[in-house]
N, C-alpha and C positions, 0 to 999 in steps of 0.2 A: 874404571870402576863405576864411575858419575853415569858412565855412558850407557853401562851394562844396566845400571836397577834404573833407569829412566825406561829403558827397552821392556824390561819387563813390568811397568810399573802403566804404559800404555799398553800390553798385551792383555794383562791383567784386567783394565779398564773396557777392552776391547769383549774381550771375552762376558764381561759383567752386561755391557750393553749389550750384546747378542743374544745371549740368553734374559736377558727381559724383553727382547725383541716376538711380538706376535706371531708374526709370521716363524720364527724358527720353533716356537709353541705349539702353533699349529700344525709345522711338520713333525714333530716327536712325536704327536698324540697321532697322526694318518700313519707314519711306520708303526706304532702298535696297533692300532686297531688292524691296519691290515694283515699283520702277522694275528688275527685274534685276539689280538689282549684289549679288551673291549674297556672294563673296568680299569686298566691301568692307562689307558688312553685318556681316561677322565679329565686327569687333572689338569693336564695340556692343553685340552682343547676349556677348560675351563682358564686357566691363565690367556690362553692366548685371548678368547673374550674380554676378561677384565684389561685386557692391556687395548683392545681393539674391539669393541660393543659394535661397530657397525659391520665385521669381519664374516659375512655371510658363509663362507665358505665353514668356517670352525663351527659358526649355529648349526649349519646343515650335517655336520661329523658329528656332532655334539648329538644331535638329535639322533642320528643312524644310529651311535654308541647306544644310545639311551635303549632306541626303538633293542638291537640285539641283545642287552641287559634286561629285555622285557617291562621299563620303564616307561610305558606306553603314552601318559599324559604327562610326564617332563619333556617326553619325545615331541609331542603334539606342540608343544608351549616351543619348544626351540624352533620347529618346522614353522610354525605362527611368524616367527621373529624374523626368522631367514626369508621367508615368503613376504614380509614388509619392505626387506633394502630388495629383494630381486621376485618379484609378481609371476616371474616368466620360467620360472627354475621347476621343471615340469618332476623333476626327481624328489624335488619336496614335494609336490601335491601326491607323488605315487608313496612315500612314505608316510603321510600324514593320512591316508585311506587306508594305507595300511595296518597303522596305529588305531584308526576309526575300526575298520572291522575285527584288530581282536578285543576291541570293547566292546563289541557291538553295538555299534553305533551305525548300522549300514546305509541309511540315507545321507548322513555325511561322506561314508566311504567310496560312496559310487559318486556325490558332487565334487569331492577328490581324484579319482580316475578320470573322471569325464575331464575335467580342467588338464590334467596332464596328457589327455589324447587331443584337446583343441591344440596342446602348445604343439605337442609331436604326435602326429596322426597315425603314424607307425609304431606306436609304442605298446608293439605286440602284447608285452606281461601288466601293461595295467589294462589290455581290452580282455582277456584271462580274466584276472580279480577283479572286477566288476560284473564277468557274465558268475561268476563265482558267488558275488553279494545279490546281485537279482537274484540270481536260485534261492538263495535263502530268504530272500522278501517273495516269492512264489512268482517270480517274474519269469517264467518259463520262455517266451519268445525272446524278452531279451536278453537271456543268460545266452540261450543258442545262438542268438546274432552273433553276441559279444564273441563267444567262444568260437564262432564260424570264422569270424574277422581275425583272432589273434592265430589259430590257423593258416589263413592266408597271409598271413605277415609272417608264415615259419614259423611260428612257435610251438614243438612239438606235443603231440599227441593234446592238444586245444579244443579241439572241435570233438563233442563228445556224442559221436553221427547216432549211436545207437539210441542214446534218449533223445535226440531232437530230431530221430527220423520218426521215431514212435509219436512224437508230440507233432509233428507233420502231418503224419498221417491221420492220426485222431480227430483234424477238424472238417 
């Protein structure tokens, strides 16, 4: 009997520590958000944080959850944080411009894209939303570069040839 509640009395224990464990916080909040439950991911990737502040990976979920909950500057502030322990994480600078352009904030949104095409120069959908943020700062040549280049990187229907054959030919 000694033998049996000692068994369950380190299962028990076991169990306790696993679930204050980050890392398994982390993964409960990435299976809901990936099934869409964006809001119910929250809390997850919020424990897993406080359990583990430097756990870049959960800032960058955290942030994406936020960015889909249309929480644009809690998103910004966690993509900030993520982008601190990892400089190089070209997914945060494509989220954090993307957070910039639905504030409109487009000059930071394209200094965000731009960072994320220096890390990965093929990173067809942020040469997209940038030729996307130039058009709307009136930057006609370089929206069509942009949109020429994510084009040639496959990214369908990109290159928007009717208005930048027109804006070609115009000068």
């Amino acid at each position: 009997m000694r033998k049996v509640l000692l068994t369950l009395l380190n299962i028990s224990i076991a169990c306790f520590v696993f679930a204050q464990n980050a890392t398994y916080q982390y993964n409960r909040g990435s299976y809901l958000a990936a099934s869409g439950n964006f809001a119910e991911a929250m809390p997850y990737y919020d424990e897993a944080i406080k359990l583990d502040p430097k756990m870049e990976a959960a800032l960058f979920s955290r942030g994406e959850a936020k960015y889909r909950l249309t929480d644009y500057h809690g998103a910004i502030e966690d993509f900030n944080k993520a982008l601190a322990l990892n400089p190089k994480d070209e997914n945060a600078y494509f989220f954090r411009a993307a957070c910039n352009a639905k504030l409109m904030d487009l000059g930071n949104s394209i200094n965000d894209y731009s960072q994320a095409i220096a890390i990965n120069p093929e990173f067809a959908q942020a040469f997209l939303n940038r030729g996307n943020a130039r058009f709307k700062l009136n930057d006609k040549k370089g929206a069509c570069d942009d949109w020429s280049k994510a084009s040639d990187l496959g990214f369908p229907n990109a290159n928007n040839e009717n208005y930048c054959r027109v804006l070609t030919a115009s000068k």
